[in-house]
C-alpha positions in Angstrom: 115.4 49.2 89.1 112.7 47.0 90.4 109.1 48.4 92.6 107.5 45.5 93.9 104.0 45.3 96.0 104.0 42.5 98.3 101.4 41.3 100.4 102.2 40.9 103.9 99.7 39.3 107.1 99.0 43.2 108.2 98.9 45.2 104.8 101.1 45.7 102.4 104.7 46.6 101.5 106.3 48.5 98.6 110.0 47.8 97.8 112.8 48.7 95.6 115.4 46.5 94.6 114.1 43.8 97.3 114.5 46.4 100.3 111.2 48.1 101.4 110.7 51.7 101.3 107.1 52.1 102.3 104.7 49.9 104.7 101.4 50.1 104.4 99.3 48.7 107.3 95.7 47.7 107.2 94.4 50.6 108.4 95.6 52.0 105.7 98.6 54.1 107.5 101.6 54.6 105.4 105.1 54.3 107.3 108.9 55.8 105.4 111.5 54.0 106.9 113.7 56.6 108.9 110.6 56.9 111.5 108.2 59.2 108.9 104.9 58.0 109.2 101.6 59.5 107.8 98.2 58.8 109.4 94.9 59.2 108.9 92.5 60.8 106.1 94.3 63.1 103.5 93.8 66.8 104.0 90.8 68.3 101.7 92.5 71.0 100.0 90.7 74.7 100.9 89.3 76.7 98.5 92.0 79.1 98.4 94.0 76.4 96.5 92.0 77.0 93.5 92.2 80.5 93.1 94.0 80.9 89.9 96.5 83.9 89.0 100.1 84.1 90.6 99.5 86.6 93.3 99.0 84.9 96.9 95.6 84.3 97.9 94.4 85.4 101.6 91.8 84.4 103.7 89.7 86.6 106.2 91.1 86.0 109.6 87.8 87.3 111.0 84.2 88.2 110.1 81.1 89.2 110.9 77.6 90.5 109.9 75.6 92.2 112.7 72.8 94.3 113.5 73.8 97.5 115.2 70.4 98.7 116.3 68.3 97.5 119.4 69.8 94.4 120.7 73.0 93.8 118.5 73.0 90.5 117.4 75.2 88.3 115.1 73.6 87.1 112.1 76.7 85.3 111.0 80.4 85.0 111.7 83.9 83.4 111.6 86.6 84.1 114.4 84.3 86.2 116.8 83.1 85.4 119.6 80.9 88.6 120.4 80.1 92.1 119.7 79.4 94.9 122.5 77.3 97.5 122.2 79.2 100.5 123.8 76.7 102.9 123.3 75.2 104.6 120.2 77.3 103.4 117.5 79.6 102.4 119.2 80.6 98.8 118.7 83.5 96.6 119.9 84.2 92.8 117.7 85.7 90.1 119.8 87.5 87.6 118.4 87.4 84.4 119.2 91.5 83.4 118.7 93.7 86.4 118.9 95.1 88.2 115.9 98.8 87.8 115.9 100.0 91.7 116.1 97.5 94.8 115.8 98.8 95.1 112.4 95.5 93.7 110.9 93.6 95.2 108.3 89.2 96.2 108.9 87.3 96.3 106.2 83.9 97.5 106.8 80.4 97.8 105.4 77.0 98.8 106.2 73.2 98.9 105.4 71.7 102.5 105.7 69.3 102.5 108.3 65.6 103.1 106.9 64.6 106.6 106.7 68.1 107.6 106.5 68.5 110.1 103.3 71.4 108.3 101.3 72.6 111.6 100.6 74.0 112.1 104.4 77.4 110.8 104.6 77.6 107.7 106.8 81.1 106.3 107.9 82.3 103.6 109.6 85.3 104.7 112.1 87.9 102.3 113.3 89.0 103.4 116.7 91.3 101.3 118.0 92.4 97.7 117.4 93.9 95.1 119.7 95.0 91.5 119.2 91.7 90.2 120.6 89.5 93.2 119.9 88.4 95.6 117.1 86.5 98.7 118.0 84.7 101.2 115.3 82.3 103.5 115.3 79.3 103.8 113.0 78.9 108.0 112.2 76.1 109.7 109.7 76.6 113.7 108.7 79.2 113.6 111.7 77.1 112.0 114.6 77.3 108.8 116.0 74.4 106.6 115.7 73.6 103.0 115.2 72.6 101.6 111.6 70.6 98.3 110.9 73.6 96.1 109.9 77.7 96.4 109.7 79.8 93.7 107.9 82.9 93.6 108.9 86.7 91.4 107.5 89.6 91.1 108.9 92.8 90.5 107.1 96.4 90.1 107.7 
């Protein structure tokens, strides 16, 4: 068998046994015959790709970190558009792009407000989800109220 690089006016061709099998023009586009053709910049790999182990890696579909108390605001986020305050602790996430079923799963998180003993119980209550919207409630010793920040993942 015989692979051969020659030159050509626009690029480049590679060929085997004297019949081409891939064009390459001087752009630097790469054409299969049959019509497959591959264009532009190779993909950057994501970091998920170099997660070692043999169990599937998965990526947070949605996320955010926001302060629940005053005027809730998003200190950082991927995949949500906004957060409404209901009322006290009461909080619905937006998402920017839609989930694809309601079968996500919320992870949740929070920083005790100040003054708050760490011995009450504080929870963080899911209360319903939707494709495009998450709401939860933020509860201490069984009463809702809002706390200084909630970080929240989604998954699916």
């Amino acid at each position: 068998m015989t692979i051969a690089i020659k030159p050509t006016a626009s690029g480049a061709t590679i060929e085997q046994n004297g019949s081409s099998i891939l064009t390459i023009d001087s752009s630097g586009n790469l054409t299969v015959p049959n019509n497959l053709s591959v264009t532009g910049t190779s993909p950057i790999p994501d970091a998920l790709s170099t997660a070692s182990g043999s169990a599937p890696s998965y990526s947070a579909r949605a996320w955010v970190n926001f302060t629940g108390t005053g005027t809730v605001a998003i200190n950082g986020s991927g995949n949500v558009s906004s957060i409404t305050d209901n009322t006290t602790g009461d909080y619905t996430i937006n998402f920017t792009t839609a989930m694809p079923d309601v079968n996500y799963n919320v992870t949740t998180g929070y920083s005790v407000n100040p003054g708050v003993a760490q011995k009450n119980t504080f929870v963080i209550d899911i209360e319903s989800q939707t494709t495009t919207t998450c709401q939860l409630y933020t509860i201490s010793s069984g009463s809702a109220t809002d706390t200084s920040r909630v970080f929240v993942s989604i998954f699916r």
